[in-house]
C-alpha positions in Angstrom: 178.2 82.0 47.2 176.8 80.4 49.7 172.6 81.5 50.7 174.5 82.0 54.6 176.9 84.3 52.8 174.3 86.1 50.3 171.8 86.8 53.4 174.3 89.0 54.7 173.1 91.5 52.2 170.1 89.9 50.5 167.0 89.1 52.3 164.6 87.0 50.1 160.6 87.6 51.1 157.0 85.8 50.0 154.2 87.9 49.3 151.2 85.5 50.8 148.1 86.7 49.4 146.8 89.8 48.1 143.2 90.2 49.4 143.9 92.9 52.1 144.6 95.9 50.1 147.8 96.9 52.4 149.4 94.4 50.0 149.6 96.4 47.1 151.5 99.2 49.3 153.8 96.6 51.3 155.1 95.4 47.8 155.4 98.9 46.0 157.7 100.0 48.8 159.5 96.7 49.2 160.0 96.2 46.0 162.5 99.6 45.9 164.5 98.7 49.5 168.1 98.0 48.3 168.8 94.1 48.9 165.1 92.9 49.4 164.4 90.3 46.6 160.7 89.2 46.0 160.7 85.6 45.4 157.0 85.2 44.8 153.9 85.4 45.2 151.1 83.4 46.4 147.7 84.0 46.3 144.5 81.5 45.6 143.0 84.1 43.4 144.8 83.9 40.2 143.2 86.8 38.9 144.5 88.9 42.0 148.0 87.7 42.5 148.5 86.5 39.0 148.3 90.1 37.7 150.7 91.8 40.7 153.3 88.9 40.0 153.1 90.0 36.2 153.6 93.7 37.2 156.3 93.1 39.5 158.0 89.9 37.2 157.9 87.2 39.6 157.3 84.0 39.8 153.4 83.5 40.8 152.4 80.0 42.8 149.1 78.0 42.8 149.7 76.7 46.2 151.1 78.4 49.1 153.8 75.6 49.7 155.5 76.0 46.3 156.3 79.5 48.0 157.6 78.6 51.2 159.7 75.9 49.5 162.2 78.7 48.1 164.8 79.4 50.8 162.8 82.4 52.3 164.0 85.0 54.7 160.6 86.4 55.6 156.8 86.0 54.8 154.7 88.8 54.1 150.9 87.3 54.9 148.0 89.5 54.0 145.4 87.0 53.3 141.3 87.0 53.9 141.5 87.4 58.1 140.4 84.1 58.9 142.7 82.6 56.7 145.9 84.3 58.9 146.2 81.4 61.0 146.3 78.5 58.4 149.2 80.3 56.8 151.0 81.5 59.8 151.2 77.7 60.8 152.2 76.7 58.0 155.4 78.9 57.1 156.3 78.6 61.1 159.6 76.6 61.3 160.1 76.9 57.4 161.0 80.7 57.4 162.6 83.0 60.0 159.8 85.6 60.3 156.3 86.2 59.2 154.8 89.8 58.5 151.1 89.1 59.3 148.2 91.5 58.6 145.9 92.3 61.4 143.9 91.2 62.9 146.4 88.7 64.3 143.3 86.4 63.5 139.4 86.3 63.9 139.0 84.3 67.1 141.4 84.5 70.0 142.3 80.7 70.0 143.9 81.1 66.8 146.1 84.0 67.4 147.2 82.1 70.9 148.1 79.3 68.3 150.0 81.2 66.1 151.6 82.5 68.6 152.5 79.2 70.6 153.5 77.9 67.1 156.0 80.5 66.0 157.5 80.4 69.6 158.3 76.8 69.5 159.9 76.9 65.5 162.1 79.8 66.5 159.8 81.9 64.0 159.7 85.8 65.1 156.1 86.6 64.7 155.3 90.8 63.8 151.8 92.0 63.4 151.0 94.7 60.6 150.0 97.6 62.6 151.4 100.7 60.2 149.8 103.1 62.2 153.0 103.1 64.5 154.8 104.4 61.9 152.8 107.0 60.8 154.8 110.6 61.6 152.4 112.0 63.6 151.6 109.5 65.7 155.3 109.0 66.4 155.6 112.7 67.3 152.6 112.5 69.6 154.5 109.3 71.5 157.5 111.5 71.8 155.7 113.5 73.9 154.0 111.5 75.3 157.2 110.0 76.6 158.6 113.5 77.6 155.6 114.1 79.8 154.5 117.4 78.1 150.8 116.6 79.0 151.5 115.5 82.6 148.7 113.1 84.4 146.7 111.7 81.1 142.8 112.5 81.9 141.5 111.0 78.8 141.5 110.1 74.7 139.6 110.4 72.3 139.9 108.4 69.2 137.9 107.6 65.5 139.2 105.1 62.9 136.7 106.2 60.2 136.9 104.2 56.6 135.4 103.7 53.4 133.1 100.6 53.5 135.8 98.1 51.8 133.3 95.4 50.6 134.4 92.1 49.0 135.5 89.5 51.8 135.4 92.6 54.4 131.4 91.7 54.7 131.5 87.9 54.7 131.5 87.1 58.8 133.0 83.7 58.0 136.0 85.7 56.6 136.8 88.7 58.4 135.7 87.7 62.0 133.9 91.0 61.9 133.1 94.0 60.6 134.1 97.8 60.8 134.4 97.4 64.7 136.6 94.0 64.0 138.1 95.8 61.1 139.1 99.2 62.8 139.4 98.6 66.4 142.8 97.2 66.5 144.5 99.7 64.8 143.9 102.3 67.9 144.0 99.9 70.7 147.6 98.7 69.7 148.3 102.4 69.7 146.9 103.0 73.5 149.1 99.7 74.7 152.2 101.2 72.6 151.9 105.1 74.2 151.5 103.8 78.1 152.1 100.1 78.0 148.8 99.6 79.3 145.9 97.2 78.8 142.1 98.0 78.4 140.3 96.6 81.5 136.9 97.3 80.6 134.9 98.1 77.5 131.2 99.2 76.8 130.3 99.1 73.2 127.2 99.6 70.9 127.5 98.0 67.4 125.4 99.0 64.7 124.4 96.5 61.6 123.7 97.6 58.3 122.9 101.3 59.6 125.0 102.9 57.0 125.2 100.0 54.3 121.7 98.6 54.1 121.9 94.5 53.3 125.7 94.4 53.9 124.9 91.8 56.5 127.6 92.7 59.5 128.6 95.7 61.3 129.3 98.7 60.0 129.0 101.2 62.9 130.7 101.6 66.4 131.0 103.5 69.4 133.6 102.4 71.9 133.9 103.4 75.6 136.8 102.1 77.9 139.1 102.0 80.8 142.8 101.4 80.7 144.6 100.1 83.6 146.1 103.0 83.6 143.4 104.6 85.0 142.9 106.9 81.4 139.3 106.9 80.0 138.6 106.7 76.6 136.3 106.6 73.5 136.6 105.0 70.0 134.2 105.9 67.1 134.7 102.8 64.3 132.8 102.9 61.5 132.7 102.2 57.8 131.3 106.0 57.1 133.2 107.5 54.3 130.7 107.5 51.3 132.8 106.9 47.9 132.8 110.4 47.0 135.0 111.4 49.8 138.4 112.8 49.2 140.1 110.3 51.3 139.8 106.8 52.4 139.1 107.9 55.7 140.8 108.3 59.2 143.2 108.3 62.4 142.7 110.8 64.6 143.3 111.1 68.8 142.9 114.0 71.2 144.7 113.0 74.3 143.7 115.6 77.4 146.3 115.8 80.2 146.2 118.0 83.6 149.2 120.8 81.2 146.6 120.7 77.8 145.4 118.7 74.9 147.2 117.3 71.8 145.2 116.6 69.1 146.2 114.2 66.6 145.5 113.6 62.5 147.5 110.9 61.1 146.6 111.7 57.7 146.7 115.3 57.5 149.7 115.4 55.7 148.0 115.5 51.7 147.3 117.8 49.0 143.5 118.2 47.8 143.6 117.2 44.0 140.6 117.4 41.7 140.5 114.8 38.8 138.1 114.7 36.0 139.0 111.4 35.4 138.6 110.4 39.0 135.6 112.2 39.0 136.1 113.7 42.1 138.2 115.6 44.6 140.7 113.4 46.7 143.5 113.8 49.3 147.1 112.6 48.1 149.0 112.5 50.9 152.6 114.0 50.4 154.4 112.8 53.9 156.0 109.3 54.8 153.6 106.5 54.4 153.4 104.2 57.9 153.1 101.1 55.9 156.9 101.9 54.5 158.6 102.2 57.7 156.6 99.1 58.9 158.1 96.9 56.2 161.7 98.7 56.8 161.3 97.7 60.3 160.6 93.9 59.6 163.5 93.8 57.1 165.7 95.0 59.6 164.2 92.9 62.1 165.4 90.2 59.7 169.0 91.5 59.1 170.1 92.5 62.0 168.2 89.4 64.1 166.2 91.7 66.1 163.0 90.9 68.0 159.7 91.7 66.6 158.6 95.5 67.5 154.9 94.2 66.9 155.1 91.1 68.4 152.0 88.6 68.1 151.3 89.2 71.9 150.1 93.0 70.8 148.5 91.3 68.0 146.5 89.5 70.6 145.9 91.9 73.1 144.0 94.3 70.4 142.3 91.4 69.3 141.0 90.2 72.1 139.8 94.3 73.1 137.7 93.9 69.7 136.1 90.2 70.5 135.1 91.8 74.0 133.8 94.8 72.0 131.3 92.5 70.6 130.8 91.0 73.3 129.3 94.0 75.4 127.4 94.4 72.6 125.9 91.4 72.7 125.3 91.5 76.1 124.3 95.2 76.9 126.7 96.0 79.1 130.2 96.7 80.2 132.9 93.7 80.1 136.0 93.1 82.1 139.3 92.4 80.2 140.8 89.6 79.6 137.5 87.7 79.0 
């Protein structure tokens, strides 16, 4: 049988890297999709990738190359942030699509490159943003849609988190910290609910107020205007000590002229108590938004469909982030784009 013929049913995909942590759940639900084969994995750490290729059984490459050399359908990139746009050019033209992590990339010239790059090889370009996917937040878009709230006054939004460590704290790496880290997550949200752009943002960025000597950012408080003439706030931070049940959160409260909705996109989980965990954690029982993300670029694949995420949203919530800073740095509002 021809690979034409086999794609039909098969879609072959290349895990790129293992460093962001999504990985691990991007592969555990791919790996149980009906006619998704993983070809490999890739990662320069062979202690990282090495061990999920033995757990999964397959093949595990040095070099990224070796990867993208096996007749792939898809790439899966969740690499150190700054290393997103090294590997996006370099699988663009020798696979159909690329899942990339977000950030799109750390500095906005990259992501425009990746971007322009993908366009011009015919390579469809989706950004990782889950949080699209998560029930509630679907639910809350329904009705958003169906005009239950009427005229939209205002949201208000937190993307709370553990402080992840490792490459998370190296600048040179991530691009940023928890603001860089958690910003783009809601903002893509706002665009997606009322296909809007933020046109001004004042932040304050804290360093090393919760994490003495981490060396970067790891407090936020957001303030901004959307074009759409909604105002809105976004507390980022990496606050969630390691004794706390959960990971951390998602939530919105979105106040219109007929009420408020108010918004957890984690809520669904059972409080369990471990001895050997040593603590008392949330398990969350509902459907996971990083599964229907990686359904939704598989279909993408088989049925030829555009991106949902396209690398444009990548760059739009990348860009509100780098102007986050920016009005940090310079003590005052800043106009979008930059």
């Amino acid at each position: 049988m021809t690979r034409e013929l086999e794609s039909l049913n098969e879609v072959r995909l290349g895990m790129f890297s293992f460093a962001h942590m999504h990985a691990a759940s991007y592969i555990h639900f791919l790996a149980q999709m009906e006619g998704v084969t993983i070809a490999g994995i890739y990662d320069d750490d062979y202690d990282r990738g090495g061990r999920i290729a033995a757990q999964y059984n397959v093949p595990y490459f040095r070099r990224a190359d070796g990867l993208f050399d096996q007749e792939l359908d898809g790439a899966v990139i969740c690499s150190e942030n700054a290393l997103h746009a090294p590997l996006v050019l370099q699988g663009a033209g020798r696979v159909g699509a690329i899942l990339c992590e977000k950030p799109i990339a750390t500095t906005a010239s990259d992501g425009q490159e990746m971007i322009d790059r993908c366009r011009e090889t015919g390579t469809k370009l989706q950004i990782a943003f889950p949080m699209r996917f998560a029930p509630p937040v679907m639910e809350l878009k329904q009705q958003l849609d169906a005009g239950v709230l009427g005229e939209i006054y205002s949201v208000k939004s937190t993307n709370h988190g553990s402080m992840p460590g490792r490459w998370f704290a190296d600048h040179k790496l991530a691009g940023g910290g928890a603001v860089m880290d958690h910003t783009v997550h809601v903002v893509d949200l706002l665009r997606w609910f009322w296909d809007t752009e933020v046109e001004e943002i004042y932040a304050e960025v804290g360093r090393e107020l919760l994490h003495p000597g981490l060396g970067i950012d790891d407090v936020g408080l957001l303030s901004f205007r959307l074009a759409n003439g909604v105002f809105g706030t976004l507390d980022t931070s990496w606050s969630r000590p390691p004794s706390y049940p959960t990971w951390g959160d998602v939530k919105l409260d979105v106040l219109g002229e007929q009420g408020l909705i108010s918004v957890d996109a984690f809520e669904q989980n059972l409080q369990v108590s471990s001895n050997e965990a040593g603590k008392t954690s949330d398990v969350n029982w509902g459907s996971s938004g990083d599964e229907g993300l990686v359904a939704d670029f598989v279909a993408m694949i088989r049925e030829d469909l555009e991106p949902s995420i396209s690398g444009e949203d990548g760059q739009r919530a990348l860009e509100v982030a780098l102007a986050a800073y920016e009005s940090a740095r310079r003590v005052e509002p800043v106009a979008l784009p930059i």
